[in-house]
N, C-alpha and C positions, 0 to 999 in steps of 0.2 A: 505648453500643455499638449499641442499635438502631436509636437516631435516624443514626449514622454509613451503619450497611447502611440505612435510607431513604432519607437522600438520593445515595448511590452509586447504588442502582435508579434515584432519580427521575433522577439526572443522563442514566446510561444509557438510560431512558424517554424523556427530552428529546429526546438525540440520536437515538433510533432513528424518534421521529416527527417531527423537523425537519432531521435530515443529510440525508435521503433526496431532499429538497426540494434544497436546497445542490448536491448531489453530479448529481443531473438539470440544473440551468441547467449548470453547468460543462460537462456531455456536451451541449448542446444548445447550447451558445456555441461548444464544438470542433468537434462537426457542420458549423454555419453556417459557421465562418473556414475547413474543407476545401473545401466545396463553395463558397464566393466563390475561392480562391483556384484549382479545377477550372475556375471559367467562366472567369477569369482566361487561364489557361493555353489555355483552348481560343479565346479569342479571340486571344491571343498565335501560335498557329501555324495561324491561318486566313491563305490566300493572301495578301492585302490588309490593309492598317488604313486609317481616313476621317482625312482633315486636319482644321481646325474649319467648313472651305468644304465639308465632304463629299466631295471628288476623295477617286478609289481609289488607293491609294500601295502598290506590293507591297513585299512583306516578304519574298520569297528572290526576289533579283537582284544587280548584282555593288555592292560599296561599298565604301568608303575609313575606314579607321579608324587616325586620324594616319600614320605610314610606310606602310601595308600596304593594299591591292587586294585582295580575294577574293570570291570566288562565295560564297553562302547568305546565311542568314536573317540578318536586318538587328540582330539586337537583342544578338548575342555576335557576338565577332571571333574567330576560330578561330587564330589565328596570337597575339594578345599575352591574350587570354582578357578583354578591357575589354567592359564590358552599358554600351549604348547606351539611355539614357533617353527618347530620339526619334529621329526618321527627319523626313528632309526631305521634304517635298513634291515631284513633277518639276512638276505642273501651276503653282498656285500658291506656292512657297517657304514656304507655310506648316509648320509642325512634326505629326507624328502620333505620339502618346504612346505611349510603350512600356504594353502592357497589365499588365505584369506590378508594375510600379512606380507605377499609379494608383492614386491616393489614393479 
């Protein structure tokens, strides 16, 4: 019976001075993937994105998303609700990556 309550504490000893550790990287891995995903976003409704030539390509102007013409932001269609993975270039035809969907 005693040896059963020792290793019940020691287990519960284990964990109170190794979960602590565990349960920190997890909050500190959450942290990171909010705020990558914050810059994410704010790079995503900055006026422009760069092609891979660097030309500035704006992101609310008028665009074509298969049937449908509409004014705003390049990266959702407001009319069939389809996310646009890139954006054409006007200068060079090159592509600029939707920021939200970079890897």
């Amino acid at each position: 019976m005693r040896w059963r309550l020792l290793g019940r504490l020691g287990a519960v000893g284990l964990y109170l001075a190794v979960g602590w550790i565990i349960g920190l990287c997890c909050f500190v891995v959450g942290v990171l993937r909010v705020a990558r995903f914050a810059m994410r976003l704010i790079a995503a409704l900055r006026p422009t994105v760069r092609c891979a030539d660097g030309h500035e390509t704006p992101v609310f102007a008028r665009w074509r998303c298969r049937d449908h013409v509409y004014d705003g932001w390049a990266f959702r269609c407001p009319v069939c609700s389809e996310w646009a993975g890139h954006v054409r270039c006007a200068t060079c035809g090159l592509t600029a990556t939707n920021p939200l969907v970079r890897e």
